[in-house]
N, C-alpha and C positions, 0 to 999 in steps of 0.2 A: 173754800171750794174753788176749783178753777174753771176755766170754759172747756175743757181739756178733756176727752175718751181717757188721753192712752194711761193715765196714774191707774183706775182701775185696770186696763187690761193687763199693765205690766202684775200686777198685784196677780191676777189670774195665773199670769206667765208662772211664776216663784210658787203658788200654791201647786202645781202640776210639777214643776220641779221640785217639790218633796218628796213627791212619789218616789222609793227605793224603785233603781234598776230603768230606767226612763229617761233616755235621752229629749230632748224637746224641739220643734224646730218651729217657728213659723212662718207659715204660709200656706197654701192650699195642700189637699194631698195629691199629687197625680204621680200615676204609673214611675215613672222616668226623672221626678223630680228631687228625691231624695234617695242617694243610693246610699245604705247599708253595706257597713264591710262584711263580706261574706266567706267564712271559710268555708275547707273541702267538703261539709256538709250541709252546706245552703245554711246553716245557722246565721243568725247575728243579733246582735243587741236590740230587744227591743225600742220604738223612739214613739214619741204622740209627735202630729202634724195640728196646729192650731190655727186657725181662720177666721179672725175676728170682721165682722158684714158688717160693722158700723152702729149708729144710730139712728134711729127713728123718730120721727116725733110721734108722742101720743095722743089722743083724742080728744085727751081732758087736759086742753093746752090753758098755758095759768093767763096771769095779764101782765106778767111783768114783763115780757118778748118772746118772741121766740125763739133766740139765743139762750134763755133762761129755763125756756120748757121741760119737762118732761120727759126724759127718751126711753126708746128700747131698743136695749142691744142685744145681739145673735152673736154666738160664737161656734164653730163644728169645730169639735177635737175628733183626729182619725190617730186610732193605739192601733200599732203594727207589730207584729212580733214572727218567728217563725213557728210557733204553735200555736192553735184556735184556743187551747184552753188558757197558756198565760194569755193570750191577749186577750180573753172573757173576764181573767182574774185582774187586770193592770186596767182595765175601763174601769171595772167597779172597784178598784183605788180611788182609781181619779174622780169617778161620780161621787165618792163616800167624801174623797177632801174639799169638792166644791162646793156640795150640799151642806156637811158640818160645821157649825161653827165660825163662818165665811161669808163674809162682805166685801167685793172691790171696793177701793176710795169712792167717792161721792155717789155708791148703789149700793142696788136691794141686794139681797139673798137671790141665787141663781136659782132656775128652777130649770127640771130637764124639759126637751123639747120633741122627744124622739130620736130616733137612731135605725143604725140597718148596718149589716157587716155584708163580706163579702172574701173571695180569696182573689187574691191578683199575681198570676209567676208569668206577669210580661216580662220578665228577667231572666227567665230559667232555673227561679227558686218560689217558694210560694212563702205569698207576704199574706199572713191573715190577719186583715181590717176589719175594724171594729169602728163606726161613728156613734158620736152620740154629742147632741146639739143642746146648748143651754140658752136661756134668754134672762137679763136680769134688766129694771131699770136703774135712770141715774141721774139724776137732780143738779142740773150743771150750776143753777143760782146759789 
């Protein structure tokens, strides 16, 4: 095992890139930050924004350091699409492939954390957003 986040998160990265039809991007989601090619009917390829917040230490810290501890990490994936209903179907992809069968390198199994959608056409197309937040821990020792 290494002292290392990112092997699980990239592991996260590739499990969301199975999803048919789902471009990936990481970073935060905002307004202006990723533009979508868009033709003459405001359509475009649906994409997930991915937002890994780190790690935490946890409560029930061991004794061998705390470099060695416990964590818990947060990730928000925000599915964008130009219709409400793929992007209700292409979340619960994504929630079905991280839940199933799915362990980052040196973590648990992910669990969800909540979520909220919203529509956003700062653009002059309408991008309908879907989040939805996971947390898993990770045994860096």
């Amino acid at each position: 095992m290494s002292l290392d986040f990112e092997p699980g998160e990239l592991d996260i990265v590739n499990k969301i890139k199975s999803v048919p039809g789902v471009d990936v991007v990481q970073g935060e989601y905002t307004p202006d930050g990723w533009k979508p090619q868009v033709d003459q009917q405001g359509l475009f390829k649906p994409y997930a924004t991915i937002k890994f917040n780190g790690g935490f230490p946890t409560l029930d810290n061991g004794i061998v350091g705390p470099d060695k501890d416990t964590y818990r990490n947060t990730l928000s994936i925000y599915v964008v699409s130009p219709d409400d209903q793929l992007t209700r179907k292409l979340r619960n992809q994504i929630r079905v492939a991280l839940l199933t069968n799915f362990q980052p390198t040196d973590g648990s199994s992910l669990r969800t954390t909540g979520g909220f959608s919203f529509v956003d056409s700062d653009l002059g197309y309408n991008r309908y957003v879907h989040n939805i937040g996971f947390a898993y821990y990770t045994n860096l020792s």
